[in-house]
C-alpha positions in Angstrom: -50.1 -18.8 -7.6 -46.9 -17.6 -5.8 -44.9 -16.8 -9.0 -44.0 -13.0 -9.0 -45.9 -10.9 -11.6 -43.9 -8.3 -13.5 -46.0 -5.1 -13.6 -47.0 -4.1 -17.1 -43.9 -1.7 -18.8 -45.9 0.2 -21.7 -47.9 2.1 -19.5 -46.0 2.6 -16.2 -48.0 6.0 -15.4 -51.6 5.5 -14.2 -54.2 7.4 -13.2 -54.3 7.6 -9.2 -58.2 7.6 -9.0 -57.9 3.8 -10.7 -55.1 2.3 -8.6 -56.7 3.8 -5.3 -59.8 1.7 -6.4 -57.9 -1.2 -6.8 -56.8 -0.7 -3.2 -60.0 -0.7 -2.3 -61.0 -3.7 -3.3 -58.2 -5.4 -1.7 -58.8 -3.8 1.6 -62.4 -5.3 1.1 -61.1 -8.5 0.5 -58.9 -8.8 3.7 -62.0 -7.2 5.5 -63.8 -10.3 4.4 -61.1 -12.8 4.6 -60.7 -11.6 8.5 -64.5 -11.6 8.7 -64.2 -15.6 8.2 -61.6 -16.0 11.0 -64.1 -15.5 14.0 -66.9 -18.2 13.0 -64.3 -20.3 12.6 -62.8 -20.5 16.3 -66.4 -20.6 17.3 -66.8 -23.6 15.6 -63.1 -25.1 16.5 -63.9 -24.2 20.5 -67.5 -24.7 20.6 -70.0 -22.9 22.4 -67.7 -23.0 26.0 -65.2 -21.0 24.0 -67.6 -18.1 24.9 -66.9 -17.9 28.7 -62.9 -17.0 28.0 -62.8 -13.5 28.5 -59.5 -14.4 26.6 -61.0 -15.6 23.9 -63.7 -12.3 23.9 -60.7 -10.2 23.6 -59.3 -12.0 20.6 -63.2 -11.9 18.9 -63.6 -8.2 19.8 -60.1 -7.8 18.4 -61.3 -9.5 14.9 -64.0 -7.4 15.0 -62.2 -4.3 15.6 -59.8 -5.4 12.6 -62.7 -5.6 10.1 -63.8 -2.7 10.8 -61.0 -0.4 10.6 -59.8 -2.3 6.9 -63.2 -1.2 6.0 -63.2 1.9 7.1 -60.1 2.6 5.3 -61.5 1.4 2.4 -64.8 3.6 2.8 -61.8 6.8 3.4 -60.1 6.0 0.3 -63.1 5.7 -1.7 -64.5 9.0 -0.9 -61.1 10.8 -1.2 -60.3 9.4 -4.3 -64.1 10.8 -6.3 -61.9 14.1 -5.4 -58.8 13.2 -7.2 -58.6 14.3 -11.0 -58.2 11.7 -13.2 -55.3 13.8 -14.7 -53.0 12.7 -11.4 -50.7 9.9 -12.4 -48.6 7.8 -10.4 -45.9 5.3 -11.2 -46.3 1.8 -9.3 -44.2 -0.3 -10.5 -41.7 -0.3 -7.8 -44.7 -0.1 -5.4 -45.7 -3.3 -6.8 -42.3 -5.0 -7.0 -42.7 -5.5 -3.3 -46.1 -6.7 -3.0 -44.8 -10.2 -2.3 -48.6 -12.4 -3.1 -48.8 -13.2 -6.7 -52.3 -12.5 -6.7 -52.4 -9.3 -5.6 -49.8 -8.2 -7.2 -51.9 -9.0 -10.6 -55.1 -7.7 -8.8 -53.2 -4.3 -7.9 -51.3 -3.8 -11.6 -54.7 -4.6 -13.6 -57.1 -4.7 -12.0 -58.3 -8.1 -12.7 -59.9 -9.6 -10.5 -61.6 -13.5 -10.4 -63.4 -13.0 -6.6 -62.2 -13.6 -3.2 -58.8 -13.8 -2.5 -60.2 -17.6 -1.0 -63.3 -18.8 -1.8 -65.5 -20.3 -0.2 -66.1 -23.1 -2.7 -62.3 -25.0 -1.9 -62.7 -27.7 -0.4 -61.9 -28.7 3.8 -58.3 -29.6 3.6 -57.2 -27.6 0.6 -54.3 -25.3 0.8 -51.8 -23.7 -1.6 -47.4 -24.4 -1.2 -45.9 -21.2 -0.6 
């Protein structure tokens, strides 16, 4: 899962419009993967976890992060139906320092095979990197 992915070299112009969608979608997955965080201390600190304002800070600041990855996404989205397909950029050394396997493959194809973490793994599962 950690190996590094070298980016495709037949085609190493692409058309903008499609890798700005693949950006997308990554910025709604780490929208969604952030999105888990805050249920989680809930659960972790119980319901007295609720009378830090510490602890509101940190949930309003979760909060605040999911919304402005999605409202980045939503921008880029939008500005990209205005892009000609005709634009092309070059991303391979773009992607040579996209350092998660995963999204390095997600990024350069396209691919994609759900949530950067699903929900499905099992308590106690975690990947060596």
């Amino acid at each position: 899962m950690n190996d590094i992915v070298t980016p495709p070299t037949s085609a190493p112009e692409e058309a903008l419009p499609d890798v700005l969608m693949r950006l997308v979608s990554e910025l709604h997955d780490v929208a969604y993967l952030i999105e888990r965080v805050e249920p989680q201390i809930l659960e972790v600190g119980g319901e007295n976890v609720l009378q830090s304002p510490d602890t509101m800070k940190i949930l309003q600041g979760i909060d605040l992060a999911v919304q402005k990855t999605r409202g980045l996404a939503e921008f880029i989205d939008t500005i990209t139906g205005s892009i000609p397909s005709e634009w092309k950029v070059d991303v391979s050394t773009a992607l040579s320092l996209v350092k998660l396997a995963d999204m390095q493959r997600s990024l350069a194809s396209g691919m994609r095979h759900g949530h950067s973490q699903p929900l499905s793994k099992a308590a106690g599962d975690f990947d060596f990197f």
